[in-house]
N, C-alpha and C positions, 0 to 999 in steps of 0.2 A: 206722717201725723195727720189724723182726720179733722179735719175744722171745726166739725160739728160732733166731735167725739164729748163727753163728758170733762170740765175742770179737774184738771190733777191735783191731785190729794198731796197737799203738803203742810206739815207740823207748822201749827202757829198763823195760818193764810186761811180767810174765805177763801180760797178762789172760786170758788161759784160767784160772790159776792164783787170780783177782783174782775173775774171775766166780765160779765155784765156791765160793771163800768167802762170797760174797753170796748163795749158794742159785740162781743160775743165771740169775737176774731181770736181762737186757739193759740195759733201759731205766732201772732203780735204779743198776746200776754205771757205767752212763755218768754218772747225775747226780750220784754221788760223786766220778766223776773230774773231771768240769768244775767241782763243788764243791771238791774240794782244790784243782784249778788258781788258783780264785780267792782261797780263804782262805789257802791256804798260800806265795804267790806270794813273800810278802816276809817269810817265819820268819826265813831268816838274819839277814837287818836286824834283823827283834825280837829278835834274842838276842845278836846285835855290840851294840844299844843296851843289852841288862839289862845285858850285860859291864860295856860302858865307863861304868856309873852303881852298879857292884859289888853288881849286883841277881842274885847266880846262882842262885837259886829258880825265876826267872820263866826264867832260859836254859836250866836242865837242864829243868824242865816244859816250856819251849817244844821243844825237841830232843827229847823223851820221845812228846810227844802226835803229832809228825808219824811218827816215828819207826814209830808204831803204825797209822798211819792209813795210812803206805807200804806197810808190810806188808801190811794186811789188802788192799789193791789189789793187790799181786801188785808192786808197785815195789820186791823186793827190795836192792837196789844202792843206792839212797837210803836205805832204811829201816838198808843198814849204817853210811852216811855219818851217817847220824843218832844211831844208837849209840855209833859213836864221838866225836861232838861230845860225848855225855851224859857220857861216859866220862870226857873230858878236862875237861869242867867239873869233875867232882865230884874228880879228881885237880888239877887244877889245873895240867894239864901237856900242851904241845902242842896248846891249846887254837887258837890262830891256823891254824896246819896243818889239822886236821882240820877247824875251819870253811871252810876255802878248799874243799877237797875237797867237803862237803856243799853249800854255794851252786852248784859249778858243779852238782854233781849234780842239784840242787834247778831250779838254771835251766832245765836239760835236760830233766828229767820235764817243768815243766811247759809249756813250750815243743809238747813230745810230743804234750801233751793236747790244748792249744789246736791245732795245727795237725792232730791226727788227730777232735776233736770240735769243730767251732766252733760258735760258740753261736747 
């Protein structure tokens, strides 16, 4: 892999946007992207579970930390889905909704990763 090759192209991601934030390093931002793929595959789950056990610390932290971690990748579209989960936690309001929106979005990124990086 060339360091200095062009941002790979993947569905739903600046990564031109995603690399730059990372200082330009090819090879570190792919391995955050295959890393979120893997860590972040099943947040919605984790935070449908804090919900349905009235744990919302661990839901708005969990929507909070991907939230951040969308963004700095350049997965802006997620990283809104994400926000608004946080939003509706802490409001307590349309919280079902906006988690349906973030999963699929969520599926979608990482689906992206996997099929534009595989491991």
């Amino acid at each position: 892999m060339d360091p200095d090759s062009a941002a790979p192209k993947i569905a739903g991601i600046d990564t031109g946007l995603g690399l730059k934030q990372i200082g330009g390093k090819r090879e570190r931002y792919e391995s955050l992207l295959r890393k979120f793929a893997a860590k972040q595959a099943e947040t919605a789950e984790t935070i449908r579970i804090a919900l349905s056990v009235g744990d919302t610390s661990t839901a708005e932290r969990e929507a909070h930390s991907l939230k951040g971690a969308a963004s700095t990748l350049g997965a802006a579209t997620l990283a809104a889905h994400a926000a608004e989960v946080e939003a509706a936690i802490k409001t307590g309001q349309s919280v079902d909704v906006a988690l349906e929106s973030f999963s699929h979005s969520l599926i979608a990124v990482v689906q992206a990763i996997r099929t534009a990086l595989p491991l």
